[in-house]
C-alpha positions as CSV (number, residue, x, y, z in Angstrom):
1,X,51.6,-90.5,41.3
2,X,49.6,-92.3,39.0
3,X,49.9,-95.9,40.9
4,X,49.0,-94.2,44.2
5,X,46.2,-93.3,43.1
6,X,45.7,-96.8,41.2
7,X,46.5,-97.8,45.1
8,X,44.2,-95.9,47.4
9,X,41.2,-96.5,44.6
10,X,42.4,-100.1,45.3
11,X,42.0,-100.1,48.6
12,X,38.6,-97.9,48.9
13,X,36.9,-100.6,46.8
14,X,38.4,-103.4,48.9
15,X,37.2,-101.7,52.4
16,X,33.4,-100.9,50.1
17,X,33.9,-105.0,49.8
18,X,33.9,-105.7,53.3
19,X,31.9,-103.3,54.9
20,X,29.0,-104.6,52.2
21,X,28.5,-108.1,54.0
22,X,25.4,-109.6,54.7
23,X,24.4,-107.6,57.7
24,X,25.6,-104.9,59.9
25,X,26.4,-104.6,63.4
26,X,28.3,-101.5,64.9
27,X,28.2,-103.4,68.3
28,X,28.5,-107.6,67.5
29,X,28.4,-107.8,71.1
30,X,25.0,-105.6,71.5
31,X,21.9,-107.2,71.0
32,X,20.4,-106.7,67.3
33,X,17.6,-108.8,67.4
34,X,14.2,-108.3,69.2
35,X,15.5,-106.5,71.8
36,X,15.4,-106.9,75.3
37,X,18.7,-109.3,75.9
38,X,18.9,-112.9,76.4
39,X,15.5,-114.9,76.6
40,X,15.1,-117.8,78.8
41,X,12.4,-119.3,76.0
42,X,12.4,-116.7,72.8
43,X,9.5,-116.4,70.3
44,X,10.6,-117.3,66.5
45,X,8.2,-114.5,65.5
46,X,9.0,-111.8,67.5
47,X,12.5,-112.4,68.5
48,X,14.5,-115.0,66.0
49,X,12.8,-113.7,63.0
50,X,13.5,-110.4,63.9
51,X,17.7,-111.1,64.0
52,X,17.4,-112.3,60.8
53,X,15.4,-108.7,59.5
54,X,17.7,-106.9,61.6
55,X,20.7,-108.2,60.1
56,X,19.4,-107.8,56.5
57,X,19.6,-111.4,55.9
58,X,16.4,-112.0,55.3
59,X,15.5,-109.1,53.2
60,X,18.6,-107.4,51.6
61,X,21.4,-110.1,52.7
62,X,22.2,-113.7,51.7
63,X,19.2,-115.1,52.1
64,X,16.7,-112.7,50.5
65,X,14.3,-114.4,48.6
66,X,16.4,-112.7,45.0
67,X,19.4,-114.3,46.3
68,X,19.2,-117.4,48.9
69,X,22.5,-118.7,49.2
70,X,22.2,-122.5,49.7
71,X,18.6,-122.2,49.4
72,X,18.4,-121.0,52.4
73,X,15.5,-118.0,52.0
74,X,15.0,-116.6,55.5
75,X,12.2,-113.7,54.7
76,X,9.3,-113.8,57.1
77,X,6.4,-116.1,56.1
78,X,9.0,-118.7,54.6
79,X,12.4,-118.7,57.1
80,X,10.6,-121.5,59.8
81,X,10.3,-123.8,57.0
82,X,13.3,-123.5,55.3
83,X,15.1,-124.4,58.9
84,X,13.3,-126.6,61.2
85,X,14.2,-130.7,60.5
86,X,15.2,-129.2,56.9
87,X,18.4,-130.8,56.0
88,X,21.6,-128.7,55.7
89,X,22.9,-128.3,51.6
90,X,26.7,-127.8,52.9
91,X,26.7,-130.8,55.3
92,X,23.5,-133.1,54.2
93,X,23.2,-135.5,57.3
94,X,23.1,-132.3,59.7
95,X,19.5,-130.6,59.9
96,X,19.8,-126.9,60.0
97,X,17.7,-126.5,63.0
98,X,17.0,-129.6,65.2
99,X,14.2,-129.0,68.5
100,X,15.6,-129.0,71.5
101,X,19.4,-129.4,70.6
102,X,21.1,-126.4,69.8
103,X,24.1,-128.6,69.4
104,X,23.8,-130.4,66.5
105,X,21.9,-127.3,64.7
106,X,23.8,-126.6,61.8
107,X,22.5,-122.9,62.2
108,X,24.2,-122.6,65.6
109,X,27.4,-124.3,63.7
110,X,27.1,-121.1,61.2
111,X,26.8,-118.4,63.7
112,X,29.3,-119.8,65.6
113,X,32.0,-120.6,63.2
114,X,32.2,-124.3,64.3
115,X,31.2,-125.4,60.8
116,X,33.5,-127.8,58.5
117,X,31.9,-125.9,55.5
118,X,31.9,-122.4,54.6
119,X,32.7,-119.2,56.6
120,X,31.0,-118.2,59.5
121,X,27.6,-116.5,58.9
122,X,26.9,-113.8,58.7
123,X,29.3,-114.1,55.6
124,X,31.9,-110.6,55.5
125,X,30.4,-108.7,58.2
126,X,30.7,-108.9,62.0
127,X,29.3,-111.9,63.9
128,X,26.2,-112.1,65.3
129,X,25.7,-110.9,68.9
130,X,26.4,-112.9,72.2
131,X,22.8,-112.4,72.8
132,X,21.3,-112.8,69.7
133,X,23.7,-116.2,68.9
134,X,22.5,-117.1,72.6
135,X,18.3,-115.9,71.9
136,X,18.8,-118.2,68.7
137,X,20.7,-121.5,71.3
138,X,17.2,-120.8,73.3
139,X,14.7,-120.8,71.0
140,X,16.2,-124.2,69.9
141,X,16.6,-126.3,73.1
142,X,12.9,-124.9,73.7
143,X,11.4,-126.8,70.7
144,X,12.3,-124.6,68.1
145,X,8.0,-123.5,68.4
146,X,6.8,-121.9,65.8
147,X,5.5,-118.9,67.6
């Protein structure tokens, strides 16, 4: 009785484990960024920045200001410069945003899981949205603007 208990306590914490990831989606294929669905020619501001509050990366998540894994801080005020023509730490050569080439953007290799480094982000918690991943592909091939 004693190691089924030592069991389900066991498995409670693992589930507490995953379920605490970086963000939170009850829907990864609902939009959870701005809003609205898939932008022909998004605002960083209003739309991009806003998937990255959303998804508690920016605020409670990885890349908190506290705890910015890679160095990668994506609070507002400070995540455009930590991305744009900024070089990647996991894979140096690649720049972790590139304008207008969604591509080679290391972010879009992270969201998408086509990275040779590292999981997918967000790390331990669903993926991001088709629309948001897609909001994010736009605002790049647009010029990554600062707006």
């Amino acid at each position: 009785m004693a190691g089924l208990k030592r069991v389900a306590a066991g498995m409670v914490m693992a589930m507490a484990i995953i379920i605490s990831g970086c963000g939170s989606d009850s829907n990864p294929t609902s939009g959870g960024g701005g809003g609205g669905g898939v932008k022909t020619d998004p605002s960083f501001a209003s739309d991009i920045q806003a998937i990255f509050n959303n998804r508690g990366c920016s605020n409670v998540g990885c890349h908190a200001a506290s705890t910015a894994s890679a160095g990668l801080i994506l609070a507002s005020g400070q995540s455009y410069a930590n991305l744009v023509n900024v070089n990647s730490t996991n894979e140096p050569p690649k720049k972790r945003v590139v304008p207008s080439d969604a591509a080679n953007s290391y972010l879009v290799n992270k969201i998408e899981g086509t990275q040779t480094v590292g999981g997918r982000m967000p790390l331990n918690a669903a993926p991001l949205s088709d629309t948001d991943i897609q909001n994010i592909k736009n605002w790049i091939n647009q010029g990554a603007k600062n707006n």
